[in-house]
N, CA and C atoms of all chains as a GROMACS GRO file, in nm:
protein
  582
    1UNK      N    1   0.084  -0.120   0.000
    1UNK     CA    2   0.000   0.000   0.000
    1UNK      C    3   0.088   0.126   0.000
    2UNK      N    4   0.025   0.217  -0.078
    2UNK     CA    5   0.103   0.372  -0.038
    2UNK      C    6   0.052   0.483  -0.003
    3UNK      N    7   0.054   0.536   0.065
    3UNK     CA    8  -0.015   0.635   0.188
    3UNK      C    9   0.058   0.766   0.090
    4UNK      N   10  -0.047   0.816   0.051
    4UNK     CA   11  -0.011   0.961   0.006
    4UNK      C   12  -0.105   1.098   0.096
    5UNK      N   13   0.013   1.208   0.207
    5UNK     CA   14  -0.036   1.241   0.254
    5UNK      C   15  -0.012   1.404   0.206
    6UNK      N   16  -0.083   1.490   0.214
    6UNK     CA   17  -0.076   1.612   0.220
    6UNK      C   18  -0.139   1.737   0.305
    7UNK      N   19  -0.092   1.851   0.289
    7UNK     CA   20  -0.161   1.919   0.386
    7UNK      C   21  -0.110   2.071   0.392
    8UNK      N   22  -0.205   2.176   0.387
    8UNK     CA   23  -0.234   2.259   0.332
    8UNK      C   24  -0.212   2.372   0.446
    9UNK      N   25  -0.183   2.517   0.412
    9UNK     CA   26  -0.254   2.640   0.508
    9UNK      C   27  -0.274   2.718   0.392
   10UNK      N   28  -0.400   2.771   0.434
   10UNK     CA   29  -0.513   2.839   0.310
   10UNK      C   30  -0.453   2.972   0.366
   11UNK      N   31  -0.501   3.079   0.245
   11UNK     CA   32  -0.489   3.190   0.231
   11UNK      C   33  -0.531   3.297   0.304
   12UNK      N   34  -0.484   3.390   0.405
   12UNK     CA   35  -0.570   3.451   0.535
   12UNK      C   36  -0.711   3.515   0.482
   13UNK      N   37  -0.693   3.539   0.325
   13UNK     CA   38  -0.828   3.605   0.232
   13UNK      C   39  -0.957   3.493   0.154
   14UNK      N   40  -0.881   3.341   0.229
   14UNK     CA   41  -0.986   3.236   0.174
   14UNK      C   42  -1.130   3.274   0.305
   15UNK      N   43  -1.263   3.262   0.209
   15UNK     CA   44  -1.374   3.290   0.230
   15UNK      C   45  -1.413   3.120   0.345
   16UNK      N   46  -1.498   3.161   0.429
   16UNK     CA   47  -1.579   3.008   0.481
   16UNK      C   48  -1.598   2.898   0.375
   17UNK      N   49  -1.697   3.004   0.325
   17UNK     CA   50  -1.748   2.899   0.191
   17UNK      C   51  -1.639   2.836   0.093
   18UNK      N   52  -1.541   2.888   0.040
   18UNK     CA   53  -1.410   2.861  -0.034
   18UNK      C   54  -1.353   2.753   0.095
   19UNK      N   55  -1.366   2.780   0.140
   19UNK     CA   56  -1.283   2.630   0.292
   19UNK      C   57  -1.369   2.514   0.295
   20UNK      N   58  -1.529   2.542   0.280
   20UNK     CA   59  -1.608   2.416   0.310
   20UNK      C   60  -1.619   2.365   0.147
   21UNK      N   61  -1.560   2.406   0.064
   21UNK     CA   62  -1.599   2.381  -0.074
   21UNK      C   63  -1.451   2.251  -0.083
   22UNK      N   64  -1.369   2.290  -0.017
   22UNK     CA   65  -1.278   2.167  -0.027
   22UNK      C   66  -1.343   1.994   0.030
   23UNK      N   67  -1.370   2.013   0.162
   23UNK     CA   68  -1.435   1.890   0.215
   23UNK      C   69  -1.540   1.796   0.083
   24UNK      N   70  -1.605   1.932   0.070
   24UNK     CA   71  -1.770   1.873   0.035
   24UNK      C   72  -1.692   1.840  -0.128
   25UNK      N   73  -1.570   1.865  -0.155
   25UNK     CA   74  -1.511   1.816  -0.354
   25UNK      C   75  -1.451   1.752  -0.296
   26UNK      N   76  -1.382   1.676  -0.244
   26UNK     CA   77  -1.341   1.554  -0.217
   26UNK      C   78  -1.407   1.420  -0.225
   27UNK      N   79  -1.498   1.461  -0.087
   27UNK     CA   80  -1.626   1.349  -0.063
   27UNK      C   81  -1.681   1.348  -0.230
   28UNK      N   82  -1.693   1.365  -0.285
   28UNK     CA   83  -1.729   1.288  -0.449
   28UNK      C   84  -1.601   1.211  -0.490
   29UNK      N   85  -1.454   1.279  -0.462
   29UNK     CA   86  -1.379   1.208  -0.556
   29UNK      C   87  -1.360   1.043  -0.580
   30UNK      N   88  -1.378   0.969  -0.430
   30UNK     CA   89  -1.383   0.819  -0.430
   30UNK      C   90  -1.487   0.741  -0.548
   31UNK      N   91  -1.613   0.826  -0.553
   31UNK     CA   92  -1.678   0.743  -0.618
   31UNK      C   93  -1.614   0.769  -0.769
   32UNK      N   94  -1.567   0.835  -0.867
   32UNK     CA   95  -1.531   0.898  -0.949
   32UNK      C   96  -1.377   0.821  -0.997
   33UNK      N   97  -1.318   0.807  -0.839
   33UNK     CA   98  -1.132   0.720  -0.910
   33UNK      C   99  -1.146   0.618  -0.831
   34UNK      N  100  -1.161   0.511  -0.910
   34UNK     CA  101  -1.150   0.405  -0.808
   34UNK      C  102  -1.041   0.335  -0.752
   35UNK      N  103  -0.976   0.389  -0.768
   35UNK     CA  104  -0.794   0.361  -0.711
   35UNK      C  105  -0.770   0.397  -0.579
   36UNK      N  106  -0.870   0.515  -0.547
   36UNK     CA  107  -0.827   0.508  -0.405
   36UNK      C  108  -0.948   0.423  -0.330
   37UNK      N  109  -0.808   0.353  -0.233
   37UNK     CA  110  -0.868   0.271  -0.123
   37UNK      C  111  -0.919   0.296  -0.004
   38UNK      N  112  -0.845   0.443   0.082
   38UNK     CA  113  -0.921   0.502   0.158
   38UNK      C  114  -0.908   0.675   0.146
   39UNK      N  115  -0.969   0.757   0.273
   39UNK     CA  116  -0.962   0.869   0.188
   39UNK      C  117  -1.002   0.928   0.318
   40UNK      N  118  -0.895   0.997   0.363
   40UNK     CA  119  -0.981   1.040   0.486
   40UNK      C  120  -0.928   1.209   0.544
   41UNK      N  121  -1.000   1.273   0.551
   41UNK     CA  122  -0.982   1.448   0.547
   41UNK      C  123  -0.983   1.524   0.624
   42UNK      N  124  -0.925   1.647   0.667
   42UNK     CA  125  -1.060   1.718   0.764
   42UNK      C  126  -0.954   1.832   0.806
   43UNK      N  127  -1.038   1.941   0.854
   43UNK     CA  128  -0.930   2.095   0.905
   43UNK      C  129  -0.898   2.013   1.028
   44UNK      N  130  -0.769   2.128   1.036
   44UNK     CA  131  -0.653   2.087   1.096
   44UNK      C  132  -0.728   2.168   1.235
   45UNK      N  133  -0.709   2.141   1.380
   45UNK     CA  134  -0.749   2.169   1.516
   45UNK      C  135  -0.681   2.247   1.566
   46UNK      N  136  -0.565   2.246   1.545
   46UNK     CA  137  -0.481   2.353   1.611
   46UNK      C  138  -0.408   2.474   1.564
   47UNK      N  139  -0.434   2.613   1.587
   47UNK     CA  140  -0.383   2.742   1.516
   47UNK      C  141  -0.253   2.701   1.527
   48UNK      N  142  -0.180   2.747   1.422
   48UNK     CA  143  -0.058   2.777   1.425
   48UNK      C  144   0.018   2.684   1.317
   49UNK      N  145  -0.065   2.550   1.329
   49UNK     CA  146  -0.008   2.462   1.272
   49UNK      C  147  -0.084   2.474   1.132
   50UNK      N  148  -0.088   2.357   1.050
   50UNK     CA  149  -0.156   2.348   0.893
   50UNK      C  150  -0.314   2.350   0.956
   51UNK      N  151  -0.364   2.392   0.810
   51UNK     CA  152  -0.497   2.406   0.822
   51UNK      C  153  -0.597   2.311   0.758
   52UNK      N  154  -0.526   2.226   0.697
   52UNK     CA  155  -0.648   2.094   0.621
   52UNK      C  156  -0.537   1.972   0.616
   53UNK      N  157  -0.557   1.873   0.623
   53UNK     CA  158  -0.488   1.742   0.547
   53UNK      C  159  -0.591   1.648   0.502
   54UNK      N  160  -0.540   1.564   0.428
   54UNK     CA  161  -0.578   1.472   0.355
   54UNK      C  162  -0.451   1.329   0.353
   55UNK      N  163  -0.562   1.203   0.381
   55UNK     CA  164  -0.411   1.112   0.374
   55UNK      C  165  -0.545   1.056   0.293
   56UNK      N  166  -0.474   0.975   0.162
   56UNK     CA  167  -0.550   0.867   0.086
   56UNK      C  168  -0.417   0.769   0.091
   57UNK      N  169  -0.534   0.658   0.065
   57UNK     CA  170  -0.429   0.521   0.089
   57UNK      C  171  -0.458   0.467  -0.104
   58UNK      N  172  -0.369   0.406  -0.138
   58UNK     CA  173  -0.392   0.335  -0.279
   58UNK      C  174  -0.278   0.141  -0.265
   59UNK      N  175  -0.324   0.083  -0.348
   59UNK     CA  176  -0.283  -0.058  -0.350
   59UNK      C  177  -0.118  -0.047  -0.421
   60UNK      N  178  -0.101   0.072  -0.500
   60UNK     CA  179   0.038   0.084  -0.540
   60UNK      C  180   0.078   0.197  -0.607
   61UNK      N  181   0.182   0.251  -0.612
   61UNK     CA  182   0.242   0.390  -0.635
   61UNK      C  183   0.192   0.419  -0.787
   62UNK      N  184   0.157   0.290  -0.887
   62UNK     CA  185   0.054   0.324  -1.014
   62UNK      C  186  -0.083   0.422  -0.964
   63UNK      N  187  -0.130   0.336  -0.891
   63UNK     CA  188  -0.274   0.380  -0.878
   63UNK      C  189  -0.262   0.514  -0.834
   64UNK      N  190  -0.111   0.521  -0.733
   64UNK     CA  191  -0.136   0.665  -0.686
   64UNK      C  192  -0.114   0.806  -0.764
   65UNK      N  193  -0.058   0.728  -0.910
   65UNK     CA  194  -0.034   0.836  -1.005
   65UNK      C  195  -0.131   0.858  -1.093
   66UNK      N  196  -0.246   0.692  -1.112
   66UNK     CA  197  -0.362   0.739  -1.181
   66UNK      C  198  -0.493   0.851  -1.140
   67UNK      N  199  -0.484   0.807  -0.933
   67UNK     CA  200  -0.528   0.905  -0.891
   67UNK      C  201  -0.454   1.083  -0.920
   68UNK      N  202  -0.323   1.089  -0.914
   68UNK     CA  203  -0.269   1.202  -0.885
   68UNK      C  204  -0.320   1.297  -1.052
   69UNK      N  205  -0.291   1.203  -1.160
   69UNK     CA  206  -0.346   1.277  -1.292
   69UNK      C  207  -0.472   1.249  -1.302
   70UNK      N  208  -0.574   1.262  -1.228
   70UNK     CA  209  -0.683   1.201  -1.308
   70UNK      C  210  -0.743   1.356  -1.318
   71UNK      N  211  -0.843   1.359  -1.423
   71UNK     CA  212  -0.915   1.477  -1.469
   71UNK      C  213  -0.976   1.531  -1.386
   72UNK      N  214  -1.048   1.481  -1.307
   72UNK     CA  215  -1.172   1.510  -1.209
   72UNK      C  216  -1.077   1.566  -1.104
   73UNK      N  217  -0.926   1.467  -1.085
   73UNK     CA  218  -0.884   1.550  -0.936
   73UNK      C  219  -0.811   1.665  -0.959
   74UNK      N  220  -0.764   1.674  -1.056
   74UNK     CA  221  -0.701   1.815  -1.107
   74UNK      C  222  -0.804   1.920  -1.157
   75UNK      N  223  -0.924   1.886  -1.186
   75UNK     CA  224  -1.013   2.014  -1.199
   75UNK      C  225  -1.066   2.062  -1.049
   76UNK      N  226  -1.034   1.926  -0.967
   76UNK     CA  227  -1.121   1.954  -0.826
   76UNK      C  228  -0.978   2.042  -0.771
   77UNK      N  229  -0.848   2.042  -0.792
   77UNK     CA  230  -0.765   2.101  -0.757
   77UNK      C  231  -0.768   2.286  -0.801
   78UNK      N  232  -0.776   2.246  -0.930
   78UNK     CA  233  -0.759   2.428  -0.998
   78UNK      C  234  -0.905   2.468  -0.942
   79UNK      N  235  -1.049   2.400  -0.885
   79UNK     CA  236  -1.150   2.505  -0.885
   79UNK      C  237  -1.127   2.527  -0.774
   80UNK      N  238  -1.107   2.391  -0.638
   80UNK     CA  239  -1.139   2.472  -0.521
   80UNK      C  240  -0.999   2.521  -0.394
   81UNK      N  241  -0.901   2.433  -0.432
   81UNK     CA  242  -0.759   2.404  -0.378
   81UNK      C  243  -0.630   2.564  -0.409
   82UNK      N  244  -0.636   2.522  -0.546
   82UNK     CA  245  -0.515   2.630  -0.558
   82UNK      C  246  -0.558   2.745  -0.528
   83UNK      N  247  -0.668   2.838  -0.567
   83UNK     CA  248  -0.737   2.969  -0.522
   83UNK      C  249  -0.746   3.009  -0.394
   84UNK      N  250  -0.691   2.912  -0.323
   84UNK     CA  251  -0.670   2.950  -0.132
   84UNK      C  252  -0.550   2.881  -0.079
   85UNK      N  253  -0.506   2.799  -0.146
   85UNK     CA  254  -0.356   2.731  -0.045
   85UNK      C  255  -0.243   2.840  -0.075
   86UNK      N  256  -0.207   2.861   0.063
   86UNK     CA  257  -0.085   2.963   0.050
   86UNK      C  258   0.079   2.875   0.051
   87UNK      N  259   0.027   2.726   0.100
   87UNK     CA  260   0.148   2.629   0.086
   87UNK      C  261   0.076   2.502   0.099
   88UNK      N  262   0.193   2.436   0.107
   88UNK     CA  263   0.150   2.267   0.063
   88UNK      C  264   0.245   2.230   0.099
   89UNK      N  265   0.242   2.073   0.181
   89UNK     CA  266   0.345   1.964   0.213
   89UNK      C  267   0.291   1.856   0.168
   90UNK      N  268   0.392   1.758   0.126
   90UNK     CA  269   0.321   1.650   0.056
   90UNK      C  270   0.392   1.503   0.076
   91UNK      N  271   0.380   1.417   0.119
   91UNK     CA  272   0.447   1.316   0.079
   91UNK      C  273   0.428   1.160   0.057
   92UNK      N  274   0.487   1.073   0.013
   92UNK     CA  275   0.401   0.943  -0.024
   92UNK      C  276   0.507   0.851   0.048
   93UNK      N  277   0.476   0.764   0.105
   93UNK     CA  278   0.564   0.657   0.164
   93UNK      C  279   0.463   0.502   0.142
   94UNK      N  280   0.522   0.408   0.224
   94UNK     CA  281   0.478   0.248   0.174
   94UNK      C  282   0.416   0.198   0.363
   95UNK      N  283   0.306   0.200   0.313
   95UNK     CA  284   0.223   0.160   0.483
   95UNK      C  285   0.306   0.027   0.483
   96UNK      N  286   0.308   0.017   0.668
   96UNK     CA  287   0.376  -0.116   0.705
   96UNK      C  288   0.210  -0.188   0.706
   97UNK      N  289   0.230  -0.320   0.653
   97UNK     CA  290   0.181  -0.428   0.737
   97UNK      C  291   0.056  -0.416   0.598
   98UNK      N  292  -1.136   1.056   1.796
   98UNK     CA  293  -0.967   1.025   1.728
   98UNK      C  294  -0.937   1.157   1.742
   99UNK      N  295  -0.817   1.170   1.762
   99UNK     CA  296  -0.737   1.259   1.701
   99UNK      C  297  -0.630   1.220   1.622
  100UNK      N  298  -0.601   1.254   1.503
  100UNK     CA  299  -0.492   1.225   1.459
  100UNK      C  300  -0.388   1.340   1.417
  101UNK      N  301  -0.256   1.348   1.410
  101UNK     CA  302  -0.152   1.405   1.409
  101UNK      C  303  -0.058   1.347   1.294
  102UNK      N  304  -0.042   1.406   1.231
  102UNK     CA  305   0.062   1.444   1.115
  102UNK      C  306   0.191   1.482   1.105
  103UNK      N  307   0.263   1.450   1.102
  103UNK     CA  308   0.384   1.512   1.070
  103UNK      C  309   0.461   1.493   0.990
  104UNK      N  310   0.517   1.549   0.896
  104UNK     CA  311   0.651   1.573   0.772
  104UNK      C  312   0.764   1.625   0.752
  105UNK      N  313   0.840   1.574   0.763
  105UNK     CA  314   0.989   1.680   0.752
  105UNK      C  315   1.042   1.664   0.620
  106UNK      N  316   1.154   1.759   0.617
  106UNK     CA  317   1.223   1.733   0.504
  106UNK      C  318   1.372   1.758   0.570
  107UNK      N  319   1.482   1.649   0.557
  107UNK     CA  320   1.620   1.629   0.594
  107UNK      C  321   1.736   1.734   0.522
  108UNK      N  322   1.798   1.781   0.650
  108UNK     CA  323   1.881   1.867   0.626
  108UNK      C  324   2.002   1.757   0.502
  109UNK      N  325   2.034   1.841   0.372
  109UNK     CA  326   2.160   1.759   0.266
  109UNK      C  327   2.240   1.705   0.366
  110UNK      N  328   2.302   1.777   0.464
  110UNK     CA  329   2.402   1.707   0.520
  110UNK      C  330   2.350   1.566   0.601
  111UNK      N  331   2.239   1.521   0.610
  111UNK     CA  332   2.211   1.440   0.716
  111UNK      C  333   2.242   1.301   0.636
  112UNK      N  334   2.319   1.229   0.735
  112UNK     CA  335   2.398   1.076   0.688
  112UNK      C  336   2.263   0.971   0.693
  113UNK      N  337   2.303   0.895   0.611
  113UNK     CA  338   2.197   0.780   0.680
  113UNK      C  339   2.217   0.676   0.785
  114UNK      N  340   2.304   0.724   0.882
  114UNK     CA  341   2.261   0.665   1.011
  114UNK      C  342   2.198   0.747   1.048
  115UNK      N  343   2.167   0.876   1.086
  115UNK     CA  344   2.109   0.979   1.151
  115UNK      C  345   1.959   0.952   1.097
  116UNK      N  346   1.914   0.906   0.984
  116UNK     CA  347   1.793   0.877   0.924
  116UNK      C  348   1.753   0.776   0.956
  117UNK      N  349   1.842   0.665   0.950
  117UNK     CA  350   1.805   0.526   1.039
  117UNK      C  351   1.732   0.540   1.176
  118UNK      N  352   1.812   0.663   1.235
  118UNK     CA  353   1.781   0.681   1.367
  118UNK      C  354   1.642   0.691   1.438
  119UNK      N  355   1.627   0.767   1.309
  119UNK     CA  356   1.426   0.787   1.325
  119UNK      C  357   1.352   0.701   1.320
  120UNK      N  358   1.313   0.573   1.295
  120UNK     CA  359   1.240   0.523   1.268
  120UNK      C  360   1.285   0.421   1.359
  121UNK      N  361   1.429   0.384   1.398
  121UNK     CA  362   1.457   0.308   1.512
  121UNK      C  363   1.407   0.364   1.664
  122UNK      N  364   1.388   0.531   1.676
  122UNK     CA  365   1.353   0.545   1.812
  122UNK      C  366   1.177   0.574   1.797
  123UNK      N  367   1.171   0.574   1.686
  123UNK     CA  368   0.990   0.552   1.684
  123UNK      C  369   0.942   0.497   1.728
  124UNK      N  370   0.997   0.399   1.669
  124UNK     CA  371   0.928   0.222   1.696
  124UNK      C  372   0.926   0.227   1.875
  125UNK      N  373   1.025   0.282   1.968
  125UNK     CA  374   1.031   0.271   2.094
  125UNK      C  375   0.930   0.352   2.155
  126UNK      N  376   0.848   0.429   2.053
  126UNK     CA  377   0.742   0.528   2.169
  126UNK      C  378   0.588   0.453   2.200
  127UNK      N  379   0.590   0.401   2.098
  127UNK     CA  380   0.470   0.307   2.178
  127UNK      C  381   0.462   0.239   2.257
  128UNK      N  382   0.606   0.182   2.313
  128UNK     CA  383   0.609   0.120   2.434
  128UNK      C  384   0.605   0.174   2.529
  129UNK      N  385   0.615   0.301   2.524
  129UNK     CA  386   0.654   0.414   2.692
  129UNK      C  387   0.552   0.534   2.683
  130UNK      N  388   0.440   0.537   2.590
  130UNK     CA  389   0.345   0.650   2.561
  130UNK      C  390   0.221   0.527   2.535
  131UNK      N  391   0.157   0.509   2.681
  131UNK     CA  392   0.071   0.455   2.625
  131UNK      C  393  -0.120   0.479   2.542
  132UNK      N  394  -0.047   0.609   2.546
  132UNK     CA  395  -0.170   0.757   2.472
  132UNK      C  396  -0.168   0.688   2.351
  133UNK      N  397  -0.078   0.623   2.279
  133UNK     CA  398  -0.066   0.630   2.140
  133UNK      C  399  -0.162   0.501   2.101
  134UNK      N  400  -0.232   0.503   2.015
  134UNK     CA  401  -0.327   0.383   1.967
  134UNK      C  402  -0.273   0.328   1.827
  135UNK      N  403  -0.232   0.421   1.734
  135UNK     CA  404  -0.189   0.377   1.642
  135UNK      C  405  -0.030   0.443   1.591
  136UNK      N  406   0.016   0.444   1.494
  136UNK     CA  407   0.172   0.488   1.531
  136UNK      C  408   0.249   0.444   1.379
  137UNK      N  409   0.245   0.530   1.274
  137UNK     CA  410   0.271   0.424   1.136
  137UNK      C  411   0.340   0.594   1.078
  138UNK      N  412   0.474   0.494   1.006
  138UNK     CA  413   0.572   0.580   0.972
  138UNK      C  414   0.639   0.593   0.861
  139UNK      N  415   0.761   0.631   0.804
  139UNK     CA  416   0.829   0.590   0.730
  139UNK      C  417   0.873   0.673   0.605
  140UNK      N  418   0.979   0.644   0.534
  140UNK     CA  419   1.037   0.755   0.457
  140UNK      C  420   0.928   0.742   0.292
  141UNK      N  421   0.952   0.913   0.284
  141UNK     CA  422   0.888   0.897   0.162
  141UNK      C  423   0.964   0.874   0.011
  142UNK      N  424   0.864   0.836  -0.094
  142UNK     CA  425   0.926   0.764  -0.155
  142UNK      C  426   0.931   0.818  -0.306
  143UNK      N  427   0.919   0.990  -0.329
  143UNK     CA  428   0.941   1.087  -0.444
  143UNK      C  429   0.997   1.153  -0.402
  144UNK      N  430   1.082   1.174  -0.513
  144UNK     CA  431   1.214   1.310  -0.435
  144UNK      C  432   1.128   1.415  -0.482
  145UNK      N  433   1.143   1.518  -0.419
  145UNK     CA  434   1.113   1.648  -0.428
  145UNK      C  435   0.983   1.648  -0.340
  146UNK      N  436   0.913   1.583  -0.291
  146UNK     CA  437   0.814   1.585  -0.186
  146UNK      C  438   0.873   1.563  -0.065
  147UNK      N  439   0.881   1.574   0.036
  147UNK     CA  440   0.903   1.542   0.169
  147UNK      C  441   0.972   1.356   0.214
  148UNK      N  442   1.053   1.414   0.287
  148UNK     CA  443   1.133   1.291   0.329
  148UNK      C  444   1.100   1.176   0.426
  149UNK      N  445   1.004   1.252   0.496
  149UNK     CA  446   0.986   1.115   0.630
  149UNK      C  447   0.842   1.191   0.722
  150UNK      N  448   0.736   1.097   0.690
  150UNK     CA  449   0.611   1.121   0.766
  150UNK      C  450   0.588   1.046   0.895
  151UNK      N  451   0.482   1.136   0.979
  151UNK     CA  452   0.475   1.022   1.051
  151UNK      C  453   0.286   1.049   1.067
  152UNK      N  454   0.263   0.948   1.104
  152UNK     CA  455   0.055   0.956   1.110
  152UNK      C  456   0.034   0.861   1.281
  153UNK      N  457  -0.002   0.933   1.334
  153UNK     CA  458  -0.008   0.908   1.484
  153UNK      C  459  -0.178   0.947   1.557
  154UNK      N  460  -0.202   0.841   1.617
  154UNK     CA  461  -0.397   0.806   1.666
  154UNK      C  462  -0.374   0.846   1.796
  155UNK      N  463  -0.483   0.894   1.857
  155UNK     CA  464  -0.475   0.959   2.000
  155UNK      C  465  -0.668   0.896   1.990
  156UNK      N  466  -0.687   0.891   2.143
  156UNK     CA  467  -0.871   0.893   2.179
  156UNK      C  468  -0.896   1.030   2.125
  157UNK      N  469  -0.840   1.136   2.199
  157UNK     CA  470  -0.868   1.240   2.227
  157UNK      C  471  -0.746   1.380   2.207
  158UNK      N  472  -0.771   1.471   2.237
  158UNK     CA  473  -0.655   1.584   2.202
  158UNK      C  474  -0.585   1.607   2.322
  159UNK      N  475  -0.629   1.597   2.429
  159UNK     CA  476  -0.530   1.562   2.604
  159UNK      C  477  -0.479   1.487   2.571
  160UNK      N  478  -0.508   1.333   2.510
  160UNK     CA  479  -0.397   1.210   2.511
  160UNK      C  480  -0.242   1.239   2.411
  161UNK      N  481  -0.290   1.330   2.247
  161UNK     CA  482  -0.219   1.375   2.211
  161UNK      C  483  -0.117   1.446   2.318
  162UNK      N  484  -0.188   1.549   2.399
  162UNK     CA  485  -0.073   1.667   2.432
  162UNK      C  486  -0.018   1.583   2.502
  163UNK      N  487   0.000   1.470   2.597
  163UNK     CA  488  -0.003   1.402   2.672
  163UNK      C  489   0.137   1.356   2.596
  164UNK      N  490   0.106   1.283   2.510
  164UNK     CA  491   0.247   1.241   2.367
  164UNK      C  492   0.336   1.377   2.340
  165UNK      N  493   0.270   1.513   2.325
  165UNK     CA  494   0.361   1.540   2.258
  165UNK      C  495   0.439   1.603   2.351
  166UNK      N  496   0.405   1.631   2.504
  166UNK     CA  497   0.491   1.703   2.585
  166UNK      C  498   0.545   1.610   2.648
  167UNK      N  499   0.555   1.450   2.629
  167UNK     CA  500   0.601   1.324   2.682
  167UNK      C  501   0.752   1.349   2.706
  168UNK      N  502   0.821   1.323   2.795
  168UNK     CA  503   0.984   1.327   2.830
  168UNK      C  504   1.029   1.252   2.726
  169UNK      N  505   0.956   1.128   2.716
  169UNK     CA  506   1.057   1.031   2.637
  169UNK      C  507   1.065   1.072   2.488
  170UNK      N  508   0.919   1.170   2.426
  170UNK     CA  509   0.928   1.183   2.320
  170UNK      C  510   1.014   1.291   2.271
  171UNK      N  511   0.991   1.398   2.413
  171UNK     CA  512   1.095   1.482   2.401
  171UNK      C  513   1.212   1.483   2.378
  172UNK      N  514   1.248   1.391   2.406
  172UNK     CA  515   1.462   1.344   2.444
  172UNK      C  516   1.468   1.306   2.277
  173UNK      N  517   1.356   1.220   2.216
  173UNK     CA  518   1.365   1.112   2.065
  173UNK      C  519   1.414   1.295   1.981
  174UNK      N  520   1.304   1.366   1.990
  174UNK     CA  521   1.304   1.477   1.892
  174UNK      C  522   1.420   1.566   1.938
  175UNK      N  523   1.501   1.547   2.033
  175UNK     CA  524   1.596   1.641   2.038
  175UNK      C  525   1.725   1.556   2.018
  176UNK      N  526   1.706   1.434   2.056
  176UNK     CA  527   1.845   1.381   2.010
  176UNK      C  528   1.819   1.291   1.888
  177UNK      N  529   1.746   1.218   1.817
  177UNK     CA  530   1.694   1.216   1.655
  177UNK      C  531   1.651   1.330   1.551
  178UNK      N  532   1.568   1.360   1.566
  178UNK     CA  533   1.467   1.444   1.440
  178UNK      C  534   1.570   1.610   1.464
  179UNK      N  535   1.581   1.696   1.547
  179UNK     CA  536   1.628   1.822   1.532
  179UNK      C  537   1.746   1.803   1.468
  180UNK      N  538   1.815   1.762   1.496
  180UNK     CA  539   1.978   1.782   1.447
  180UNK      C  540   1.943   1.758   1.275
  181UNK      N  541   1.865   1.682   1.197
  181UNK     CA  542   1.886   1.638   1.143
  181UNK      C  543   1.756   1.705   0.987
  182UNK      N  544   1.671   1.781   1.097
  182UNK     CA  545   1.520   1.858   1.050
  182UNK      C  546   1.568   1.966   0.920
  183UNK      N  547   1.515   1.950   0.847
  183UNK     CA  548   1.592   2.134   0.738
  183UNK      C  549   1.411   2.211   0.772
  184UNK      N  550   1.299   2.113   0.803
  184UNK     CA  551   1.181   2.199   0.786
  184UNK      C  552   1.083   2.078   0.816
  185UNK      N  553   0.978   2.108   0.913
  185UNK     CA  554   0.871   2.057   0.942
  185UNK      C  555   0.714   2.132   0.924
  186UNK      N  556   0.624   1.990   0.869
  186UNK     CA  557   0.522   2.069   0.870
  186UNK      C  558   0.409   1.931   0.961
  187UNK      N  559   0.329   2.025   1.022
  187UNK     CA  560   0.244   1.933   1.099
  187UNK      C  561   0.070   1.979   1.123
  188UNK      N  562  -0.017   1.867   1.136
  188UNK     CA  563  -0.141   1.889   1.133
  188UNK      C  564  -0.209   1.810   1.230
  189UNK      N  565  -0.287   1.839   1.347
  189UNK     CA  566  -0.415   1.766   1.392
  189UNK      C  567  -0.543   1.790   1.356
  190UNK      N  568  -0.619   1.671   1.344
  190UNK     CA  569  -0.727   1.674   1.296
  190UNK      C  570  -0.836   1.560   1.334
  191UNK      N  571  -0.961   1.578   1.366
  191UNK     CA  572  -1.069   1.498   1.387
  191UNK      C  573  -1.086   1.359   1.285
  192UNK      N  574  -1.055   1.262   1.308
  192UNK     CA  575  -1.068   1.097   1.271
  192UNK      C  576  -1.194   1.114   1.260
  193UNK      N  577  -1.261   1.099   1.152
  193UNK     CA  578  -1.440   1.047   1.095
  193UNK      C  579  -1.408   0.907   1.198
  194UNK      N  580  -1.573   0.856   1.212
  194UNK     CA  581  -1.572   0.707   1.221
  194UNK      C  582  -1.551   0.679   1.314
   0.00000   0.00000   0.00000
């Protein structure tokens, strides 16, 4: 398995609605790529630190590139993602077990 | 749940024993933090994304602080992960489910 995780701090000028528009475009993407195996999201709890992550799990570093180009997740990227992330950390490693 | 995030990226100079190091004193915090429920790690595996994650389960956000102001975890991050850190990024966040 490969755990691709990332995680975001939005723009001090991103709107509520522009913040809840990330959650609610995600929750579609599973049904849409079926490569990912899990998918799990949510704002970050503590000021100071990042403000959203996302870890999806996939069966192999293919799938995680069919997810990474797929159409749907790169339009879900340019409509609701890039227009408020002021940075990004990202990384993919190999789940034990 | 709470879960906790973390990513670094390794200073050029850092050897790979010093990288070994991490994941050898990891493995030791679940034995002496017994806050931790789940505990899954490991280097990442695209260059130019981030070097070494870690994804860490708590009940609650006390059990977290509980971990992260821990002596033992304290001593791991000052004599593993700092010397060796060029940049960290980190996130807590509410576990669905």
């Amino acid at each position: 398995m490969i755990r691709h995780v990332v995680m975001f701090t939005w723009n001090p000028e991103a709107t509520e609605e522009q913040k809840a528009a990330v959650p609610a475009g995600l929750a579609e993407l599973p049904g849409r790529i079926p490569q990912i195996r899990r998918y799990e999201y949510g704002p970050g709890v503590n000021p100071g630190n990042k403000d959203f992550v996302l870890v999806a799990d996939f069966d192999d570093h293919e799938d995680f590139v069919t997810y990474r180009d797929h159409p749907d997740h790169r339009e879900f990227i340019d409509r609701c993602v890039a227009p408020i992330a002021a940075d990004l950390a990202r990384v993919q490693y190999r789940l034990h077990g």
